[in-house]
PDB file as gemmi writes it, atoms N, CA and C in Angstrom:
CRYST1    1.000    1.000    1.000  90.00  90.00  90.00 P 1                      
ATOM      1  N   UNK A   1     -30.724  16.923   2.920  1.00  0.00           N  
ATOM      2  CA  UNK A   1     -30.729  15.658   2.247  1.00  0.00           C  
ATOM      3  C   UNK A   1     -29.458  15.541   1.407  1.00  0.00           C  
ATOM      4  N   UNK A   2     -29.179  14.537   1.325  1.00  0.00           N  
ATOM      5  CA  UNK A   2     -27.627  13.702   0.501  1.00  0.00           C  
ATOM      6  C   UNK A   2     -28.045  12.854  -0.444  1.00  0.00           C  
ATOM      7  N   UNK A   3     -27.573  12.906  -1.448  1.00  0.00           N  
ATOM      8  CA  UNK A   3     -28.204  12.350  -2.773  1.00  0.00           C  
ATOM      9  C   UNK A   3     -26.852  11.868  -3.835  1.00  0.00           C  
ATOM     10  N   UNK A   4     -26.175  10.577  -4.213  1.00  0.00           N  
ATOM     11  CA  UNK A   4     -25.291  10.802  -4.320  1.00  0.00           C  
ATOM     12  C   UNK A   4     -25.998   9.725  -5.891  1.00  0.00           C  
ATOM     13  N   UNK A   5     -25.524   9.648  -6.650  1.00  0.00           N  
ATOM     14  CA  UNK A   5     -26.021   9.718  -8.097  1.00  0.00           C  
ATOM     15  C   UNK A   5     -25.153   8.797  -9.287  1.00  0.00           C  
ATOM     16  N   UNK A   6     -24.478   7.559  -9.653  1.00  0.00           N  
ATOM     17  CA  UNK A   6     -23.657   7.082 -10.021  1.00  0.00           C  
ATOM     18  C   UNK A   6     -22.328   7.813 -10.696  1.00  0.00           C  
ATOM     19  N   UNK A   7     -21.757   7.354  -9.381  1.00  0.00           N  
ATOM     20  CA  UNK A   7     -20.415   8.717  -8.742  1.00  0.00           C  
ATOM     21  C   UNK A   7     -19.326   7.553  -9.327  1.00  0.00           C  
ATOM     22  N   UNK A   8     -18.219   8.173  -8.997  1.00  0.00           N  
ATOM     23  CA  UNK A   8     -17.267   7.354  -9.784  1.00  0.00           C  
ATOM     24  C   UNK A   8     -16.140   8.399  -9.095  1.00  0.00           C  
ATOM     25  N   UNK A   9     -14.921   7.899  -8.494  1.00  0.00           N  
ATOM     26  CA  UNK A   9     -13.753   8.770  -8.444  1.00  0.00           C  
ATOM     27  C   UNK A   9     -12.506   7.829  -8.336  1.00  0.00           C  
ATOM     28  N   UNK A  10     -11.579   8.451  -8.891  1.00  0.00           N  
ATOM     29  CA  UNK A  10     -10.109   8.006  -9.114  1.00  0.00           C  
ATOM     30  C   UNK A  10      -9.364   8.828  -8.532  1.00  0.00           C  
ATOM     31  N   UNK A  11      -8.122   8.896  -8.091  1.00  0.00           N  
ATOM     32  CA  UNK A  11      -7.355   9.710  -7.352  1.00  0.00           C  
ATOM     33  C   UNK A  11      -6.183   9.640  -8.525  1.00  0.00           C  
ATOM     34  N   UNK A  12      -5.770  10.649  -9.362  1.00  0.00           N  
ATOM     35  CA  UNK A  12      -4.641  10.666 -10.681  1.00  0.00           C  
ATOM     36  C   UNK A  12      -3.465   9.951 -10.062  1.00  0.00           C  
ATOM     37  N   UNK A  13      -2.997   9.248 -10.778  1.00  0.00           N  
ATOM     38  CA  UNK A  13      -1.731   8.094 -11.319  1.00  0.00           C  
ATOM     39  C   UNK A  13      -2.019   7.363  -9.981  1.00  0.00           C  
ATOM     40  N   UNK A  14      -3.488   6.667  -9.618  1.00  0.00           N  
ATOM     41  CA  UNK A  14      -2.880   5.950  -8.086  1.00  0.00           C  
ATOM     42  C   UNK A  14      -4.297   5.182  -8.906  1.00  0.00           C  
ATOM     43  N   UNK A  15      -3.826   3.279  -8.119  1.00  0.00           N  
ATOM     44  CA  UNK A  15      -5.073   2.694  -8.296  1.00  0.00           C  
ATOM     45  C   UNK A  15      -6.530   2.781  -7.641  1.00  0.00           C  
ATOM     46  N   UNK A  16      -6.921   3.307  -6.677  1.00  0.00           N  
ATOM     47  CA  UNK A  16      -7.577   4.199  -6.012  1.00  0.00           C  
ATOM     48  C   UNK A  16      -8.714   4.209  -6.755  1.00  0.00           C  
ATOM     49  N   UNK A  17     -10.027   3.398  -6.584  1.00  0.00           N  
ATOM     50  CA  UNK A  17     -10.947   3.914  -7.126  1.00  0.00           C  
ATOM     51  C   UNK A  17     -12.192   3.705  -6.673  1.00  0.00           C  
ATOM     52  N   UNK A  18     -13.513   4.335  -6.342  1.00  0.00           N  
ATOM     53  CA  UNK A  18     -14.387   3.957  -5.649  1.00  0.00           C  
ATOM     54  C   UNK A  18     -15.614   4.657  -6.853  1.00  0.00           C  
ATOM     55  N   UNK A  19     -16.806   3.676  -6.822  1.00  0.00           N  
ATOM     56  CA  UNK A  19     -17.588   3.850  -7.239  1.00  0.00           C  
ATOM     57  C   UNK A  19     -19.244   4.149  -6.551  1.00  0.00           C  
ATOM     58  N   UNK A  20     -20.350   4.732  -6.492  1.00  0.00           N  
ATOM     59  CA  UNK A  20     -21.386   4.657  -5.895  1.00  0.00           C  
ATOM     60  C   UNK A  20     -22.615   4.751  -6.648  1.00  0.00           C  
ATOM     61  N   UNK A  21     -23.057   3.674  -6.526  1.00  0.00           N  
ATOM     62  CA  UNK A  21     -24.613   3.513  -7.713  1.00  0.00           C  
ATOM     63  C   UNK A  21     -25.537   4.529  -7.177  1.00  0.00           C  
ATOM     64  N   UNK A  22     -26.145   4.713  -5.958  1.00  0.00           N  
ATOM     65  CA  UNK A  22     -26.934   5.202  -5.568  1.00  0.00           C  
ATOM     66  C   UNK A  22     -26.677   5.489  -3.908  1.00  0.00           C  
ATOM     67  N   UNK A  23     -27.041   6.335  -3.018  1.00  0.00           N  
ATOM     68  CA  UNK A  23     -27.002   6.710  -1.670  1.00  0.00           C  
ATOM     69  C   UNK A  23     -27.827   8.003  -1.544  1.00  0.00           C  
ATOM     70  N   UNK A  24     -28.922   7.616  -0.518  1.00  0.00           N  
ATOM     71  CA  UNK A  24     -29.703   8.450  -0.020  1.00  0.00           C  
ATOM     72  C   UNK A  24     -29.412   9.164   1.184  1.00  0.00           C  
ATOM     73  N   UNK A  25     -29.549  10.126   2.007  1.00  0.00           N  
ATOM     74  CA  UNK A  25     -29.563  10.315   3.172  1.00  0.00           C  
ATOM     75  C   UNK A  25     -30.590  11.275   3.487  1.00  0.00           C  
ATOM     76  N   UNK A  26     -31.516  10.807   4.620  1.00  0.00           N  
ATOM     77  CA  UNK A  26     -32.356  11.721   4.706  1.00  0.00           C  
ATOM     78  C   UNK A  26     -32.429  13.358   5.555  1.00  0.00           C  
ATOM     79  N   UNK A  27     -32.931  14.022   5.310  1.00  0.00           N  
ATOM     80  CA  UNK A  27     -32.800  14.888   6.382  1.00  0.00           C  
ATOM     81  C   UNK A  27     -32.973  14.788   8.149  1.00  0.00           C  
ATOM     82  N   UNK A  28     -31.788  15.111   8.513  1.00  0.00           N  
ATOM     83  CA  UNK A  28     -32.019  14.420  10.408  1.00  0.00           C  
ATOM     84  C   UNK A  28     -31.926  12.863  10.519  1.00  0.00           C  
ATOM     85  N   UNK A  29     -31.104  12.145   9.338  1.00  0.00           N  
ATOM     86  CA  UNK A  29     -31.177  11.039   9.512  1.00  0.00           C  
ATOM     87  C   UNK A  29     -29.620  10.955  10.045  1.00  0.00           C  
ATOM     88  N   UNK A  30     -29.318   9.842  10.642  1.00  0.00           N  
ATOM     89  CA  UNK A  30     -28.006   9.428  10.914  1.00  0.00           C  
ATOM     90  C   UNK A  30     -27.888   8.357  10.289  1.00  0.00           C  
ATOM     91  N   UNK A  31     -26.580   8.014  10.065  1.00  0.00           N  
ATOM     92  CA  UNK A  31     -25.507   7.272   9.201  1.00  0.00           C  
ATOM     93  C   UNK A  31     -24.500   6.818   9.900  1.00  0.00           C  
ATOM     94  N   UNK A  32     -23.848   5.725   9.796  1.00  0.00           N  
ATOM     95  CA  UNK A  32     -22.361   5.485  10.124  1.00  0.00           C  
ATOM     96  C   UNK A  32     -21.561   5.437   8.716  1.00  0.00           C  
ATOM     97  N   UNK A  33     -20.353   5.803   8.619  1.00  0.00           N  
ATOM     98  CA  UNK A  33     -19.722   4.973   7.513  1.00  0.00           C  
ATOM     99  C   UNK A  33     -18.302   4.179   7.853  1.00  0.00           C  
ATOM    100  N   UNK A  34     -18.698   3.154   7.663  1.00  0.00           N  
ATOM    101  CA  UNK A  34     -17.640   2.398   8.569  1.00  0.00           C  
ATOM    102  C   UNK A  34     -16.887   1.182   7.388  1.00  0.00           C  
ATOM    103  N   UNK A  35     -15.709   0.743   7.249  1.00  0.00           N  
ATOM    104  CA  UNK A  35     -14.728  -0.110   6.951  1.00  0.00           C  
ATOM    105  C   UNK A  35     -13.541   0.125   7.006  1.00  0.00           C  
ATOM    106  N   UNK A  36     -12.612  -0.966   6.514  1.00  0.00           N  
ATOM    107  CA  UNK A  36     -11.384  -1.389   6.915  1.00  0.00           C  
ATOM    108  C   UNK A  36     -10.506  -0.130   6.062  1.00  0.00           C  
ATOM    109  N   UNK A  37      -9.749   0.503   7.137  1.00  0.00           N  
ATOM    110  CA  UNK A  37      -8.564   1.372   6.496  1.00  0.00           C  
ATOM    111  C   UNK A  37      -8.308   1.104   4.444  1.00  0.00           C  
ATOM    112  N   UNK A  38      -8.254   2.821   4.129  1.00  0.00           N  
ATOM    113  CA  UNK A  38      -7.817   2.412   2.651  1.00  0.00           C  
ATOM    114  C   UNK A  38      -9.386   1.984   2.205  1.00  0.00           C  
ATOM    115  N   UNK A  39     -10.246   1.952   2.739  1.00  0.00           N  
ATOM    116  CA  UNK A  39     -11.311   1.557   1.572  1.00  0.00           C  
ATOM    117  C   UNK A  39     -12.578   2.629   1.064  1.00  0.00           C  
ATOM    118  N   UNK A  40     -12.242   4.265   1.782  1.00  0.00           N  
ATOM    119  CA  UNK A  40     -12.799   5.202   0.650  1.00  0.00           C  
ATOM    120  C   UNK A  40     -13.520   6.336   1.477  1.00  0.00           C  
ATOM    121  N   UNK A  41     -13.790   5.636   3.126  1.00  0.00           N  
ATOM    122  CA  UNK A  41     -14.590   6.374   3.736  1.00  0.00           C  
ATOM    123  C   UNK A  41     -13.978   8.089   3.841  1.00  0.00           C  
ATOM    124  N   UNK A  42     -12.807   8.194   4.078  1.00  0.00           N  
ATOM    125  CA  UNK A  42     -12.641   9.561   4.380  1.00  0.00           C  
ATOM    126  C   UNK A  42     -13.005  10.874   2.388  1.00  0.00           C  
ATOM    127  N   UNK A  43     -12.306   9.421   1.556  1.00  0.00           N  
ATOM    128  CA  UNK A  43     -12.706   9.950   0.090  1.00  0.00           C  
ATOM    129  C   UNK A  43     -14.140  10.239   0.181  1.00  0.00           C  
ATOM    130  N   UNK A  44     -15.072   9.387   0.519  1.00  0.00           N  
ATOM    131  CA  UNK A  44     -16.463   9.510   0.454  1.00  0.00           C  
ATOM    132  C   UNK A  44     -17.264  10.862   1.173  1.00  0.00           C  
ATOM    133  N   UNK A  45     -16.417  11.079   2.359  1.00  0.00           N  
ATOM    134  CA  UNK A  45     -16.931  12.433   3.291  1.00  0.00           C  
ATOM    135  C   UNK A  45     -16.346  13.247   2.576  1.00  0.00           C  
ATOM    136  N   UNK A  46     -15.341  13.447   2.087  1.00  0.00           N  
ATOM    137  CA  UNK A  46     -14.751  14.767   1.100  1.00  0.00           C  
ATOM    138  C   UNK A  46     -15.615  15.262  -0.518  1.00  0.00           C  
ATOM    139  N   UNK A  47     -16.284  13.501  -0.634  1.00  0.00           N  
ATOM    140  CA  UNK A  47     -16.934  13.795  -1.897  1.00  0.00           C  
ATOM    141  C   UNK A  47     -17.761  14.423  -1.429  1.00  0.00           C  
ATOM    142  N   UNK A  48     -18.894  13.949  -0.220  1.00  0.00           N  
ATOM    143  CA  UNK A  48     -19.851  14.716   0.084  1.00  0.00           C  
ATOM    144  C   UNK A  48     -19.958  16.108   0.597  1.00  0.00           C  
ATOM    145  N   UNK A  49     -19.111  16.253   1.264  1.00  0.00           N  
ATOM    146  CA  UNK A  49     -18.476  17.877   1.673  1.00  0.00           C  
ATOM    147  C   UNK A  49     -18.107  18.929   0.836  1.00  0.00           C  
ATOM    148  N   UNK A  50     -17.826  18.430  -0.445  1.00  0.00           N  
ATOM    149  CA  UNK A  50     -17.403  19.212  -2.205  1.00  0.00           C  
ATOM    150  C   UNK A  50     -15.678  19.294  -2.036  1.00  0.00           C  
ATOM    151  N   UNK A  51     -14.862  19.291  -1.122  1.00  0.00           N  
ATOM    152  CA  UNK A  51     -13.792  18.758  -0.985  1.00  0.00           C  
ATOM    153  C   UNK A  51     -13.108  18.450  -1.779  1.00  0.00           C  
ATOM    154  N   UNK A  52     -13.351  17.452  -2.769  1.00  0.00           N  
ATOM    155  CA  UNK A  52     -12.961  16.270  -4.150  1.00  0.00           C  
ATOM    156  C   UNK A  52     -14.656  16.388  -5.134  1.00  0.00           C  
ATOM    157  N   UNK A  53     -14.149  16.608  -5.824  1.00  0.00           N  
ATOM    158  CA  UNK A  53     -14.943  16.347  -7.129  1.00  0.00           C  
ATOM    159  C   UNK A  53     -14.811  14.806  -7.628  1.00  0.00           C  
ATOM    160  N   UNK A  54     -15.978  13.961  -7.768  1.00  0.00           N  
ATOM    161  CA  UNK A  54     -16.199  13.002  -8.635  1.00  0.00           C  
ATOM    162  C   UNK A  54     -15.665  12.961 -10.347  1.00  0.00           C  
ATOM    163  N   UNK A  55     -15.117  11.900 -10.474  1.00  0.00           N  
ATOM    164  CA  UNK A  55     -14.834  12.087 -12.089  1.00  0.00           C  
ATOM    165  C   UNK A  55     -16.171  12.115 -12.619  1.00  0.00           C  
ATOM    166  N   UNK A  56     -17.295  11.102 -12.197  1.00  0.00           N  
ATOM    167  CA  UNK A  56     -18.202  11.002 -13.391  1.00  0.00           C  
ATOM    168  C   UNK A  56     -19.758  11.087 -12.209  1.00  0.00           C  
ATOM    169  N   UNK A  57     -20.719  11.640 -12.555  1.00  0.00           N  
ATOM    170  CA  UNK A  57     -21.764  11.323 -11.244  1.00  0.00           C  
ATOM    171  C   UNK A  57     -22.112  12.870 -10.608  1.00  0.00           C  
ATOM    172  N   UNK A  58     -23.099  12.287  -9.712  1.00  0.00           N  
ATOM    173  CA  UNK A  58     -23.682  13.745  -9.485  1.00  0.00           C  
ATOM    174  C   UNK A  58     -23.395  13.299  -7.609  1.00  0.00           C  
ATOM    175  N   UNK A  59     -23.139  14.519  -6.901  1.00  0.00           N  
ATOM    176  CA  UNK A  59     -23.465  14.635  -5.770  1.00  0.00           C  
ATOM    177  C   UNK A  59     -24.646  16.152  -5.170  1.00  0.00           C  
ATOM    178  N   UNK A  60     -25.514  15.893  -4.596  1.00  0.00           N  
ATOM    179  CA  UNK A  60     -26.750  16.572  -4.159  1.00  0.00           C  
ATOM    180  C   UNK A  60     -26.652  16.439  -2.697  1.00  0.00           C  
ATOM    181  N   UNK A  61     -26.311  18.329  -2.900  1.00  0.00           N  
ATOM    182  CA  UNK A  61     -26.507  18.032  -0.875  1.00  0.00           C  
ATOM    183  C   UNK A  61     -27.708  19.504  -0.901  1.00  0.00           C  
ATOM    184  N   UNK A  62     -28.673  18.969   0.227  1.00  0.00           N  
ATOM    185  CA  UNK A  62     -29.846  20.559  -0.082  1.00  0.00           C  
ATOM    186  C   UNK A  62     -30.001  20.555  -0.990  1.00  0.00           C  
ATOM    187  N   UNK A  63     -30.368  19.739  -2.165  1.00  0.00           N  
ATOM    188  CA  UNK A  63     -30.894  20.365  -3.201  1.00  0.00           C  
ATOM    189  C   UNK A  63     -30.105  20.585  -4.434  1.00  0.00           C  
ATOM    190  N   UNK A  64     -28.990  20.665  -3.626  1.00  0.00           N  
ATOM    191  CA  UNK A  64     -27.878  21.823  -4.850  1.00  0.00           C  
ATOM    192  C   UNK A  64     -26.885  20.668  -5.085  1.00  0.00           C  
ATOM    193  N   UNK A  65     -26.402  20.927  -6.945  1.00  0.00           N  
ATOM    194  CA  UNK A  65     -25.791  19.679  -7.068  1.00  0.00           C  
ATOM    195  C   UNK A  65     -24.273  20.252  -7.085  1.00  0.00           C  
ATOM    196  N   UNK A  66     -23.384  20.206  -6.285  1.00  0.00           N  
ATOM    197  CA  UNK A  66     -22.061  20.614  -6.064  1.00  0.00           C  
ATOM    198  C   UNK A  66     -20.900  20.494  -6.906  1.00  0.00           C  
ATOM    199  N   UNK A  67     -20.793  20.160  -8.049  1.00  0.00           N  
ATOM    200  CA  UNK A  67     -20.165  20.187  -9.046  1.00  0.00           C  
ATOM    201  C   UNK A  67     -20.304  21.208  -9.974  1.00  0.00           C  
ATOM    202  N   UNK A  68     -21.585  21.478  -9.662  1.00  0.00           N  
ATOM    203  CA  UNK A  68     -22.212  23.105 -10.664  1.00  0.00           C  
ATOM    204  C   UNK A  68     -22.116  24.101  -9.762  1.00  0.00           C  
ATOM    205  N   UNK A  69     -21.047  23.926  -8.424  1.00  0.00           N  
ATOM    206  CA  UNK A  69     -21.107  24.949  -7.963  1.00  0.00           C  
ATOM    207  C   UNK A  69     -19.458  25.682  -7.962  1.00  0.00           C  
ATOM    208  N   UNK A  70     -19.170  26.926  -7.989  1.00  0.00           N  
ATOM    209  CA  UNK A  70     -17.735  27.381  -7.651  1.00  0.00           C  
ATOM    210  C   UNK A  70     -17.396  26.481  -6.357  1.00  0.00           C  
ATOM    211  N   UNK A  71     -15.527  26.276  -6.972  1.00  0.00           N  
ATOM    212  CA  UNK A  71     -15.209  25.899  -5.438  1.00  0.00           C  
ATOM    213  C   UNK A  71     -15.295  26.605  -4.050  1.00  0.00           C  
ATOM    214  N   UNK A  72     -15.301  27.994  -3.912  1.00  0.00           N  
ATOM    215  CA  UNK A  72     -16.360  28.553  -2.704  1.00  0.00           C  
ATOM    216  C   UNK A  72     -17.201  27.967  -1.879  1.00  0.00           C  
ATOM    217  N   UNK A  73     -18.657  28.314  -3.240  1.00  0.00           N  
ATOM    218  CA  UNK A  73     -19.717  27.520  -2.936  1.00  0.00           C  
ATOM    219  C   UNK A  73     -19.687  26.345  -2.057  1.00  0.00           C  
ATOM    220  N   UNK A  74     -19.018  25.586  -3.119  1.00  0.00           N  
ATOM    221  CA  UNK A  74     -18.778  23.879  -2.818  1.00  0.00           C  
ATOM    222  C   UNK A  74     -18.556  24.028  -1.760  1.00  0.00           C  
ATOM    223  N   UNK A  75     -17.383  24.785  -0.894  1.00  0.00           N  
ATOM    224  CA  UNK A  75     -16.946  24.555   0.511  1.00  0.00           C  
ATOM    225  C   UNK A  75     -17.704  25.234   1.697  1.00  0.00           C  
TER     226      UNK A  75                                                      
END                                                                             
């Protein structure tokens, strides 16, 4: 399960910014994530992957919230 928690990320000195109130994903569920170039999707799979850290917000993958984890872990 994917659990993404009012997330917030900026990319330093760039206007770049994407926000996420809430996103569920269930276990064995499928997803697309789809829009126009430049609008966050590959940021968004890196957030979820532990990749990039969120400035503000929680991401939950299994259970485990990936910001409380070493970057190791995370990856």
């Amino acid at each position: 399960m994917i659990k993404l928690r009012d997330l917030h990320f900026e990319y330093p000195g760039s206007r770049f910014a994407r926000s996420v109130s809430a996103l569920d994903v269930a276990s064995g569920e499928t997803v697309a994530i789809v829009g126009p170039s430049g609008s966050g999707k590959t940021t968004l799979l890196n957030l979820i992957a532990g990749v990039a850290l969120p400035g503000s917000g929680e991401v939950f993958v299994a259970g485990e919230t990936l910001s409380k984890q070493g970057d190791s872990a995370r990856r």
